[in-house]
N, CA, C and O of each residue as an XYZ file, in Angstrom:
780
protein
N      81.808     88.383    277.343
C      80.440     88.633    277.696
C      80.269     90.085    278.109
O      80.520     90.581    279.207
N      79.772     90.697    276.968
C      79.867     92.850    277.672
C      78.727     92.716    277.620
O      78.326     93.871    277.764
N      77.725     91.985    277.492
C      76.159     92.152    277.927
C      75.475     92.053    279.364
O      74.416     92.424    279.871
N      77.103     91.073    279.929
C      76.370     91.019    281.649
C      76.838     92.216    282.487
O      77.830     92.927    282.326
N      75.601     92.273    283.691
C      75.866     93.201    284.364
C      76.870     93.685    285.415
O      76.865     94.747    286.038
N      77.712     92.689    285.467
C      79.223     93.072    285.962
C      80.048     93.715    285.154
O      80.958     94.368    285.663
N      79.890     93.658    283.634
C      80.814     94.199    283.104
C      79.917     95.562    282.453
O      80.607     96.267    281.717
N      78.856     95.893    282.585
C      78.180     96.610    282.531
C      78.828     97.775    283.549
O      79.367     98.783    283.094
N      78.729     97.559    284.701
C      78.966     98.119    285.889
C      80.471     98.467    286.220
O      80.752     99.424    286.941
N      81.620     97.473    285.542
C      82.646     98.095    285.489
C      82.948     99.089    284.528
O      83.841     99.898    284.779
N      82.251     99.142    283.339
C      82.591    100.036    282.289
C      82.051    101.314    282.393
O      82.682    102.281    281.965
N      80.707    101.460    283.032
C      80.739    102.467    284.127
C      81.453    103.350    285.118
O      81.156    104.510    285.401
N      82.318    102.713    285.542
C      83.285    102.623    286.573
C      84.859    103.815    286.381
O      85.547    104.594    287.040
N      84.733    103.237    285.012
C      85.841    103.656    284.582
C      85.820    105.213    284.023
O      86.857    105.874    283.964
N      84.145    105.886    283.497
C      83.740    106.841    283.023
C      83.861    107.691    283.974
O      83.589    107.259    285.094
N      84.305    109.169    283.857
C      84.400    109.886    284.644
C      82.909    109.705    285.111
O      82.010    108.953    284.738
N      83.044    111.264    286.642
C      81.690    111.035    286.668
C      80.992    112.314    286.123
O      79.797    112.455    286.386
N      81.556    113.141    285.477
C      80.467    113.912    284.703
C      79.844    113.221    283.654
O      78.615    113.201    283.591
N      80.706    112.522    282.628
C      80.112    111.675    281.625
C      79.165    110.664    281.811
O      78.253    110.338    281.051
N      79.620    109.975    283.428
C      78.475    109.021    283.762
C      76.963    109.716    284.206
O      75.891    109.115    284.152
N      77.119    110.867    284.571
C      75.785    111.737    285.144
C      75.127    112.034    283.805
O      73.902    111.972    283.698
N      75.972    112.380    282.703
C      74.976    112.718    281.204
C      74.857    111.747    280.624
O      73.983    111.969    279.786
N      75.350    110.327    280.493
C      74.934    109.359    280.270
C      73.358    108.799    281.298
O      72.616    107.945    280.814
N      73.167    109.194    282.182
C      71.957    109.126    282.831
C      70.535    110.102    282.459
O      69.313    110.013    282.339
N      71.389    110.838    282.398
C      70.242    111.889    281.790
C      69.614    111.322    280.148
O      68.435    111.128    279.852
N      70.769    111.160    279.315
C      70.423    110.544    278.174
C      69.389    109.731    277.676
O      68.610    109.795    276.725
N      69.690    108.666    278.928
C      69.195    107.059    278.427
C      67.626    107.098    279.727
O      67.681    106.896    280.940
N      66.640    107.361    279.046
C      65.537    107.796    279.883
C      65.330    106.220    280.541
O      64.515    106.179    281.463
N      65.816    105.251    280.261
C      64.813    104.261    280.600
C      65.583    103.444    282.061
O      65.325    102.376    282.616
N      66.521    104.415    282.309
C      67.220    103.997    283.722
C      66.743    104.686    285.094
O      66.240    105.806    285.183
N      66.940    104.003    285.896
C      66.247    104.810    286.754
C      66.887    105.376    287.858
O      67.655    106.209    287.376
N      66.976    105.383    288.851
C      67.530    106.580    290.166
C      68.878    105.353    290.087
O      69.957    105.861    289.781
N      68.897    104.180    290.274
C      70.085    103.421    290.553
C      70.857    102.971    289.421
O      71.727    102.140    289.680
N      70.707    103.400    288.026
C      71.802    103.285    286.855
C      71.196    101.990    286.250
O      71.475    101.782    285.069
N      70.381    101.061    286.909
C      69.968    100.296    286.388
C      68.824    100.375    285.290
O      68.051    101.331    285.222
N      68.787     99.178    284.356
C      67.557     99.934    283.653
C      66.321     98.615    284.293
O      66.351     97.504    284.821
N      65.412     99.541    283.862
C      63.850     98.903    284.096
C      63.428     98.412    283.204
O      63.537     98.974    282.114
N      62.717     97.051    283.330
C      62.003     96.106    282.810
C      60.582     97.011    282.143
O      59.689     97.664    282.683
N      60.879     96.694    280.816
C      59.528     97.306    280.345
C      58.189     96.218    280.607
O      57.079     96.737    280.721
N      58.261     95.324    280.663
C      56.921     94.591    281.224
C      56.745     93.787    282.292
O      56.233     92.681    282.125
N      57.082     94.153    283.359
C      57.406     93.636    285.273
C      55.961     93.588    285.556
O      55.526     92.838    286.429
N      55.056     94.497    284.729
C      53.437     94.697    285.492
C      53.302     95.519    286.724
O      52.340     95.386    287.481
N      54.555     96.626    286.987
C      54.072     97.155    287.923
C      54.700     98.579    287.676
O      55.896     98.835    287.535
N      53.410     99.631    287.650
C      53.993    100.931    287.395
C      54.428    101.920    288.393
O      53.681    102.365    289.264
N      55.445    102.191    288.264
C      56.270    103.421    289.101
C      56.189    104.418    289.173
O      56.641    104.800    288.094
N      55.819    105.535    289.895
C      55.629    106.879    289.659
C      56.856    107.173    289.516
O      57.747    106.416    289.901
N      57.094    108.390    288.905
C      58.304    108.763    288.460
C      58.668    109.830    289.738
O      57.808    110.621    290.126
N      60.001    109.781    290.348
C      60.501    110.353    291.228
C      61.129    111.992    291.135
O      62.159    112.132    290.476
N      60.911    112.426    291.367
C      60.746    114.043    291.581
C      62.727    114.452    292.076
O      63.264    114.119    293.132
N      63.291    115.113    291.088
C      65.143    115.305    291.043
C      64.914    116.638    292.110
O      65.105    117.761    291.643
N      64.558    116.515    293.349
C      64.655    117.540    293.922
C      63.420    118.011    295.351
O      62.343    117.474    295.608
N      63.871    118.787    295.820
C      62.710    118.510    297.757
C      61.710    118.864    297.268
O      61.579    118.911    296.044
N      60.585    119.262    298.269
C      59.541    119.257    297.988
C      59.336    120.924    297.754
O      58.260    121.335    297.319
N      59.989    121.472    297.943
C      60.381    123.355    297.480
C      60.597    123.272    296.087
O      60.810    124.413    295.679
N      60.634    122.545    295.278
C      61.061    122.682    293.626
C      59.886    123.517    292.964
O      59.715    123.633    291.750
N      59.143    124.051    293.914
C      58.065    124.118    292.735
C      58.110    126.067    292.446
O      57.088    126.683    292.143
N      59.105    126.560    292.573
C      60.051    127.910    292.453
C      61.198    127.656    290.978
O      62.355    128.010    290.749
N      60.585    127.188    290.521
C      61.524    127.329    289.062
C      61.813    128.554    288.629
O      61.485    129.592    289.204
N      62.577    128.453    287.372
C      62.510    129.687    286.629
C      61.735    129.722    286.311
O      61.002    130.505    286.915
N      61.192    129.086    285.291
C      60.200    128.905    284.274
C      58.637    129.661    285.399
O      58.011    130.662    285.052
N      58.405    129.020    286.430
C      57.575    129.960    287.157
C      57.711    131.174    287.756
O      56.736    131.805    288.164
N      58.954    131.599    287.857
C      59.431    132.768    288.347
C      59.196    133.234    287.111
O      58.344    134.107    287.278
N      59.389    133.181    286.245
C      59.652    134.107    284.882
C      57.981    134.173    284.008
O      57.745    134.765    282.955
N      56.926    133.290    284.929
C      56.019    133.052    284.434
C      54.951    134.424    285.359
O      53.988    135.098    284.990
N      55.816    134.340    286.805
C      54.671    135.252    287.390
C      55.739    137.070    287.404
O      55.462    138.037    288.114
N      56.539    137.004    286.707
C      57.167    138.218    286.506
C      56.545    138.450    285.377
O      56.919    139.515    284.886
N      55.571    137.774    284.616
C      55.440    138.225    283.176
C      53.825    138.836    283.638
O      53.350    139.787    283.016
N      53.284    138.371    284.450
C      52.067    138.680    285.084
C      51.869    139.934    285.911
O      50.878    140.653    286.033
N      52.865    139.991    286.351
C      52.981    141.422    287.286
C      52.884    142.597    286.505
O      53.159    142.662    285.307
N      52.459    143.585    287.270
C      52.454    145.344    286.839
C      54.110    145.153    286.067
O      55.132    144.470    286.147
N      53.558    146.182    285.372
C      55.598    146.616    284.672
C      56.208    147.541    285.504
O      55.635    148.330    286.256
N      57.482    147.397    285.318
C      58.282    148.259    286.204
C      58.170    149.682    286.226
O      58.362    150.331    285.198
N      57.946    150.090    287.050
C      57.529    151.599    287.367
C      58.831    152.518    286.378
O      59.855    151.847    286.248
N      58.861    153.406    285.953
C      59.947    154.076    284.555
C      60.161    155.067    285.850
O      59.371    155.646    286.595
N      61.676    154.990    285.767
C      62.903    155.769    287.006
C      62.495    157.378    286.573
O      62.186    157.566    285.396
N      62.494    158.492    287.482
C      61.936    159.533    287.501
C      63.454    160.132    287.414
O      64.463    159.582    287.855
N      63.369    161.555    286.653
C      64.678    161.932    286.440
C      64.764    162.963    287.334
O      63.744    163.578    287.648
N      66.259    163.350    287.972
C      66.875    163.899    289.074
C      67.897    164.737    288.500
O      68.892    164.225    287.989
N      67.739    165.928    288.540
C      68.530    166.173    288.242
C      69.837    167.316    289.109
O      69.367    168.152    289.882
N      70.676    167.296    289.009
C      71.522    167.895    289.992
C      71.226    169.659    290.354
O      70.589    170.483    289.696
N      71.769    169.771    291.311
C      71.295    171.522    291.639
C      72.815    172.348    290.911
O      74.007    172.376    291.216
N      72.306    172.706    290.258
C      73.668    174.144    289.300
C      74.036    175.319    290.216
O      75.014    176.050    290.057
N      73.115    175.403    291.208
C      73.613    176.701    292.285
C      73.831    177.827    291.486
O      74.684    178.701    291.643
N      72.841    177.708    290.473
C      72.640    178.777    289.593
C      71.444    180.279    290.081
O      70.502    180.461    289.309
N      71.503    180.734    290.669
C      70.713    182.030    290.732
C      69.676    183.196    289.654
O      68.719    183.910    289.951
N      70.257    183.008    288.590
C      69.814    183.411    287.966
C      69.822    183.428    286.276
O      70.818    183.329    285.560
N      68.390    183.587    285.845
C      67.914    182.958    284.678
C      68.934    183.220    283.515
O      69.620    184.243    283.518
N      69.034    182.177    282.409
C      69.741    182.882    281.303
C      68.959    183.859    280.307
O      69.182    184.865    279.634
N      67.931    182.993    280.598
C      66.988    184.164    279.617
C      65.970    184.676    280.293
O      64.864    184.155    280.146
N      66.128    185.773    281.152
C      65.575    186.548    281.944
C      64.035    187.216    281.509
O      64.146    188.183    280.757
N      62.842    186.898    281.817
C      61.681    187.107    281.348
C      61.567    188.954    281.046
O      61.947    189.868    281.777
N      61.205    188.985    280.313
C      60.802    190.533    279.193
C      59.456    190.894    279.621
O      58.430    190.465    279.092
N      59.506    191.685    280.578
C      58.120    191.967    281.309
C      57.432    192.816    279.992
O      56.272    192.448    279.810
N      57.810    193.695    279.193
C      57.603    194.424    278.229
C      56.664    193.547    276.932
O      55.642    193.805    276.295
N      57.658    192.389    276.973
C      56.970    191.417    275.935
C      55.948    191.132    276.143
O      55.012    191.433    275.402
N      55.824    190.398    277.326
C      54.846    189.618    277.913
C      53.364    190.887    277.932
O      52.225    190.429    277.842
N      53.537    192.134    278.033
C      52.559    193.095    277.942
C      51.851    193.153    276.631
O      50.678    193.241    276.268
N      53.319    193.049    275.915
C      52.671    193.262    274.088
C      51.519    191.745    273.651
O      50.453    191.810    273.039
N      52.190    190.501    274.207
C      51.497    189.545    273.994
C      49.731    189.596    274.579
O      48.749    189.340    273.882
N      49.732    189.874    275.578
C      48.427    190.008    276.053
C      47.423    190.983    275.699
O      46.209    190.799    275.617
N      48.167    192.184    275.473
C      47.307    193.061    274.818
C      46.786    192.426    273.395
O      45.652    192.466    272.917
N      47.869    191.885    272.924
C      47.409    191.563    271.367
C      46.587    190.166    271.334
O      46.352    189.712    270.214
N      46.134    189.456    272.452
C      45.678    188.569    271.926
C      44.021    188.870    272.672
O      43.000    188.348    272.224
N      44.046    189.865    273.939
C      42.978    190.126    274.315
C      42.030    190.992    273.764
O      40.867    191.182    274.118
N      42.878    191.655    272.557
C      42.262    192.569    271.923
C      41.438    192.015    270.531
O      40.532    192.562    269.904
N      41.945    191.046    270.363
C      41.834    190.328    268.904
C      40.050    189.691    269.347
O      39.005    189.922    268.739
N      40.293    188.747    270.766
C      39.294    188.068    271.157
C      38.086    189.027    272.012
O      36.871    188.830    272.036
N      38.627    189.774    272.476
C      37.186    190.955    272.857
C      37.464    192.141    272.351
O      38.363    192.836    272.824
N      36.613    192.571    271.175
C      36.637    193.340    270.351
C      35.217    193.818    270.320
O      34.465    193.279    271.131
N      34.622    194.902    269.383
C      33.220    195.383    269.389
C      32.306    194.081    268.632
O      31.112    194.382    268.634
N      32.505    193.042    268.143
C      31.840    192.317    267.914
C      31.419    191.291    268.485
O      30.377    190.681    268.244
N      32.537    190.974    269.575
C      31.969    190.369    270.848
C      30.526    190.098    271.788
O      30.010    190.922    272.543
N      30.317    189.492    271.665
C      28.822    189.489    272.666
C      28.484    188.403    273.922
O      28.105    187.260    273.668
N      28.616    188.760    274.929
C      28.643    188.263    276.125
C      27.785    187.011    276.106
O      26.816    187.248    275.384
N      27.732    185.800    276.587
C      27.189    184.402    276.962
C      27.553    183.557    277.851
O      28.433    182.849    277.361
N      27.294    183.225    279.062
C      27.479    182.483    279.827
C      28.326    181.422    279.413
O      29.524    181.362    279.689
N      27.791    180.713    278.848
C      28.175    179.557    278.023
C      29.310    179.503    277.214
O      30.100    178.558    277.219
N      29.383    180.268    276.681
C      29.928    180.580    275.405
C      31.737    181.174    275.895
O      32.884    180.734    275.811
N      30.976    182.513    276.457
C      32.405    183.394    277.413
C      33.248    182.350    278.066
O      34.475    182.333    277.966
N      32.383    181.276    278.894
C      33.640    179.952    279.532
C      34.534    179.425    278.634
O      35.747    179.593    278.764
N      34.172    178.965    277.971
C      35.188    178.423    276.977
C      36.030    179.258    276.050
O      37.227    179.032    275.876
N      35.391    180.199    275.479
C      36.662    181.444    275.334
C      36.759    181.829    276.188
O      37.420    182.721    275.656
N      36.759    182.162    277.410
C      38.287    182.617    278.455
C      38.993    181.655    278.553
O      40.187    181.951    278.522
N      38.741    180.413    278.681
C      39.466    178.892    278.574
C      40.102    178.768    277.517
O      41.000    177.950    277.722
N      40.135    179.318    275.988
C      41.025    179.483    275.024
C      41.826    180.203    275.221
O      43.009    179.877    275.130
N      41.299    181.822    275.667
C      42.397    182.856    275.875
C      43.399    182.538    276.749
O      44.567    182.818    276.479
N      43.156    182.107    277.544
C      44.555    182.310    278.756
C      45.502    181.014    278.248
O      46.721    181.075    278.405
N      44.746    179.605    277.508
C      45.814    178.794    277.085
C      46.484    179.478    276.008
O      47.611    179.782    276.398
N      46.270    179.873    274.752
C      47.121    180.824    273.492
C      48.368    182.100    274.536
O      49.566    182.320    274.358
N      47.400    182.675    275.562
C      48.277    183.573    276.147
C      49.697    183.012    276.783
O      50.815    183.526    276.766
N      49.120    181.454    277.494
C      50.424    181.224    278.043
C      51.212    180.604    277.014
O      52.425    180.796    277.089
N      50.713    179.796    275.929
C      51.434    179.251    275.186
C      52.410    180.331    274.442
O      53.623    180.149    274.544
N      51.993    181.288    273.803
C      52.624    182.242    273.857
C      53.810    183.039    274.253
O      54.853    183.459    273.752
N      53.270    183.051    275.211
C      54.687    183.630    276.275
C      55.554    182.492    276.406
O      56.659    182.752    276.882
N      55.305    181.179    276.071
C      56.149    179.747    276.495
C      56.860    179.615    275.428
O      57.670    178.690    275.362
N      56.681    180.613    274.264
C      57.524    180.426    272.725
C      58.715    181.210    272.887
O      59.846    181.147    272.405
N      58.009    182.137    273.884
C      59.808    183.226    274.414
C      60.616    182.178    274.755
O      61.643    182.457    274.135
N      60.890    180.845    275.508
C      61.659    180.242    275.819
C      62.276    180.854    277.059
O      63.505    180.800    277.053
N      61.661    181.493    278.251
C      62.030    182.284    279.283
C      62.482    181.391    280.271
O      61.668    180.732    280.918
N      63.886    181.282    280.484
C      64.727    180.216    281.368
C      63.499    180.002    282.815
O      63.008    180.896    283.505
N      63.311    178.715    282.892
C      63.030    178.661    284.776
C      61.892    179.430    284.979
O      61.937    180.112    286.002
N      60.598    179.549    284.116
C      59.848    180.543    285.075
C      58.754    179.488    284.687
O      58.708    178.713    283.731
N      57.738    179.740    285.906
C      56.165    178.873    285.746
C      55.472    179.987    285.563
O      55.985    181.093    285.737
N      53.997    179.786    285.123
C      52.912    180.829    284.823
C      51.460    180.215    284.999
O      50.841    179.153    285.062
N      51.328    181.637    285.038
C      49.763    181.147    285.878
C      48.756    182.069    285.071
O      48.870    183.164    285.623
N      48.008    182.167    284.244
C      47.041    182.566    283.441
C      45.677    182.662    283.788
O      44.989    181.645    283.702
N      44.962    184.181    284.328
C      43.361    184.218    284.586
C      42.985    184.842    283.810
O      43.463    185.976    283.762
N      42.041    184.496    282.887
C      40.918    185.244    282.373
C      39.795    185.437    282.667
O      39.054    184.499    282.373
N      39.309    186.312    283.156
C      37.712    186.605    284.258
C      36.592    187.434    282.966
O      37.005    188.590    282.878
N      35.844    187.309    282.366
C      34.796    187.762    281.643
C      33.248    187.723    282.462
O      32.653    186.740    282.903
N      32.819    189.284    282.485
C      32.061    189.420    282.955
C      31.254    190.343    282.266
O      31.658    191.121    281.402
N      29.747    190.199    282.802
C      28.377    191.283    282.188
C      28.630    192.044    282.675
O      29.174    191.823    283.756
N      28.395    193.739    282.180
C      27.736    195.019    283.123
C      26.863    194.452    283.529
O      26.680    193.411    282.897
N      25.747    194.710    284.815
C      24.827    194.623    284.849
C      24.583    195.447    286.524
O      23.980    195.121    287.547
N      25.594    196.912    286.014
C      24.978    197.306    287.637
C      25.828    196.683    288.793
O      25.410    197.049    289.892
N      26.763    195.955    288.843
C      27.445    194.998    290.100
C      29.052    195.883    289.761
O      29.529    196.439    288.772
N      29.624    195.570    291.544
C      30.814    195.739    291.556
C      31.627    194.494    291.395
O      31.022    193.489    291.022
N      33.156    194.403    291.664
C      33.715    193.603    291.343
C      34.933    193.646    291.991
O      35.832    194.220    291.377
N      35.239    193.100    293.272
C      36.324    192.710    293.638
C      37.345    190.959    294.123
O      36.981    189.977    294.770
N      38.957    191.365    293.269
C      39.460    190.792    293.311
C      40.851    190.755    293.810
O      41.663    191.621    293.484
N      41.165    189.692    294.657
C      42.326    189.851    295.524
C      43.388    188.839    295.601
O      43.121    188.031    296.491
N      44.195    188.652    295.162
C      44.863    187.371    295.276
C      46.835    187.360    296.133
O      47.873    188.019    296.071
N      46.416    186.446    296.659
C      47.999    186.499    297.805
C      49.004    185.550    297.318
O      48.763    184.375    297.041
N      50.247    186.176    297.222
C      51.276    184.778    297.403
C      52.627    185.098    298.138
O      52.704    186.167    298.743
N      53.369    184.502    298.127
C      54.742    184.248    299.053
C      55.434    184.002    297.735
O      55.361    182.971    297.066
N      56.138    185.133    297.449
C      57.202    184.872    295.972
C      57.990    186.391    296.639
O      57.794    187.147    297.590
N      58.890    186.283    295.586
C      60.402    186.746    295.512
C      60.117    188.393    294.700
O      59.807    188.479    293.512
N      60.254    189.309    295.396
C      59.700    190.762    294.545
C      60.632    190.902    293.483
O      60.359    191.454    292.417
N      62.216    190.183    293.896
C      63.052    190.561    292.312
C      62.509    189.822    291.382
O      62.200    190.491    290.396
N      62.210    188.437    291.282
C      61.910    187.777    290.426
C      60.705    187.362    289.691
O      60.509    187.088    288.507
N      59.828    187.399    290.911
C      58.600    187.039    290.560
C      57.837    188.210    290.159
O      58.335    189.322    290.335
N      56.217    188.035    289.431
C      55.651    189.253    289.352
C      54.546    188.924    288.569
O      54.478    187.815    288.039
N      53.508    189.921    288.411
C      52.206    190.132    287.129
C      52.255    190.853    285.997
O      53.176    191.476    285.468
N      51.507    190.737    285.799
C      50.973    191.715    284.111
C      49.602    191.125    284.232
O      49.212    189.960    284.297
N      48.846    192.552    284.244
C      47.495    192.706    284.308
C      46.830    193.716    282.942
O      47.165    194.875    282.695
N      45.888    192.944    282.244
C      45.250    194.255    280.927
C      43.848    193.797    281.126
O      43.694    192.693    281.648
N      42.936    194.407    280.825
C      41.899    194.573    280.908
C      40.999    195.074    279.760
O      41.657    195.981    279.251
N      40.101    194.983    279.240
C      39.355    195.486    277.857
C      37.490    196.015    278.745
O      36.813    195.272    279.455
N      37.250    197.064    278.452
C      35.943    197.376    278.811
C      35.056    197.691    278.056
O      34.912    198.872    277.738
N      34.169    196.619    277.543
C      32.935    197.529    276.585
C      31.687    197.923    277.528
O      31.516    197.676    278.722
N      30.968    198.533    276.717
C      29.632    198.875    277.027
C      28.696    197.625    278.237
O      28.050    197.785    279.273
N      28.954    196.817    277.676
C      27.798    195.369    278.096
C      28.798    194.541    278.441
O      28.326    193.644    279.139
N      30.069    194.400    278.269
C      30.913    193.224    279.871
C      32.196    193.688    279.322
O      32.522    194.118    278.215
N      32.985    193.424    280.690
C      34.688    193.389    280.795
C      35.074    192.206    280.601
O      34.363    191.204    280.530
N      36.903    192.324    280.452
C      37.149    190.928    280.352
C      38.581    191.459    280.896
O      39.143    192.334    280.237
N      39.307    190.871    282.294
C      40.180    191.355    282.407
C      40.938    189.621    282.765
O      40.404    188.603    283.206
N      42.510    189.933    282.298
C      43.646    188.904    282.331
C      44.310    189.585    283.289
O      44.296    190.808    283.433
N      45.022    188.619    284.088
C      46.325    188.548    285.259
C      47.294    187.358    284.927
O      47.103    186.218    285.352
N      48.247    187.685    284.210
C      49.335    186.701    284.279
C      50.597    186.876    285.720
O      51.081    187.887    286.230
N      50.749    185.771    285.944
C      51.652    185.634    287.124
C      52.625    184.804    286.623
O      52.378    183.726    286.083
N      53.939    185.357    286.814
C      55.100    184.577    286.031
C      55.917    184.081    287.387
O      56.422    185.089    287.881
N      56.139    183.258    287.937
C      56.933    182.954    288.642
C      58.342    181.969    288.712
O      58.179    180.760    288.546
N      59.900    182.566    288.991
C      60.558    182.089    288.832
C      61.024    180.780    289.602
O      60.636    180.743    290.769
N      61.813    179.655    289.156
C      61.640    178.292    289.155
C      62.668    178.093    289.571
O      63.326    177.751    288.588
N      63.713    178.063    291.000
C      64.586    177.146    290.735
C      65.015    175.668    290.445
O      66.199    175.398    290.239
């Protein structure tokens, strides 16, 4: 008789107990005590919960509200100090003269004609071409700072003054200027070195 439940229960018995735990998992229709349940008793069971009342921290929800969150902020790069002093490619104050002349000359020329409007946005071209420019030298470690000031004659003076806290070996300007009849247009580049 291997249909009754004594011998049911010994043959059980004999199964390790990992095999008997996946044999439970298997056979859905058993319940918390190995026994199985009557499919028509007339009385329904809620199904019992494999775990406290904290279960509700899964992966599946962990991995559900990690997918919801901001993305991970991208690691900022650091890079070590070389205790290096000085540039390999040491800025060409000479160059940097030829560049400005040649590009301030190109853009205020005798055909030029002064406009409010107009002058903003070319000085806003000039000084970006100027620095880009000088940024093609590939000049180790230096930052730059680019003004282009365009102004009317009209009878007025004009003063300008500007301060900083930099290094007299390293740091420095280049100033050119163009004057017609009916407005100036003068550039100040400031090159400053970067450790």
């Amino acid at each position: 008789m291997a249909d009754s439940p004594d011998a049911d229960r010994r043959s059980k018995e004999n199964v390790p107990a990992a095999s008997a735990a996946a044999a439970k998992e298997a056979d859905p229709a058993k319940g918390k005590g190995g026994k199985k349940e009557k499919a028509g008793d007339g009385k329904d069971k809620k199904p019992e919960k494999a775990g406290s009342q904290r279960g509700s921290l899964t992966k599946s929800h962990i991995g559900m509200a990690g997918a919801m969150s901001a993305p991970a902020a991208k690691p900022t790069m650091r890079y070590m100090p070389t205790y290096r002093l000085e540039s390999k490619n040491p800025l060409n104050k000479e160059r940097v003269e030829n560049i400005i002349k040649a590009v301030m000359n190109r853009h205020y020329n005798d055909e030029y004609m002064f406009h409010p409007k107009h002058s903003l946005h070319m000085a806003a071209q000039v000084s970006e071409e100027i620095k880009n420019r000088i940024k093609m030298n590939n000049y180790d470690r230096y930052r730059y700072i680019v003004l282009v000031t365009v102004g009317e004659f009209l009878m007025q003076g004009l003063y300008s003054m500007v301060n900083f806290l930099w290094d007299a070996e390293k740091d420095g300007f280049v100033t050119y200027s163009v004057e017609r009849p009916s407005y100036f247009a003068v550039c100040t580049t400031f090159y400053l070195y970067y450790d």
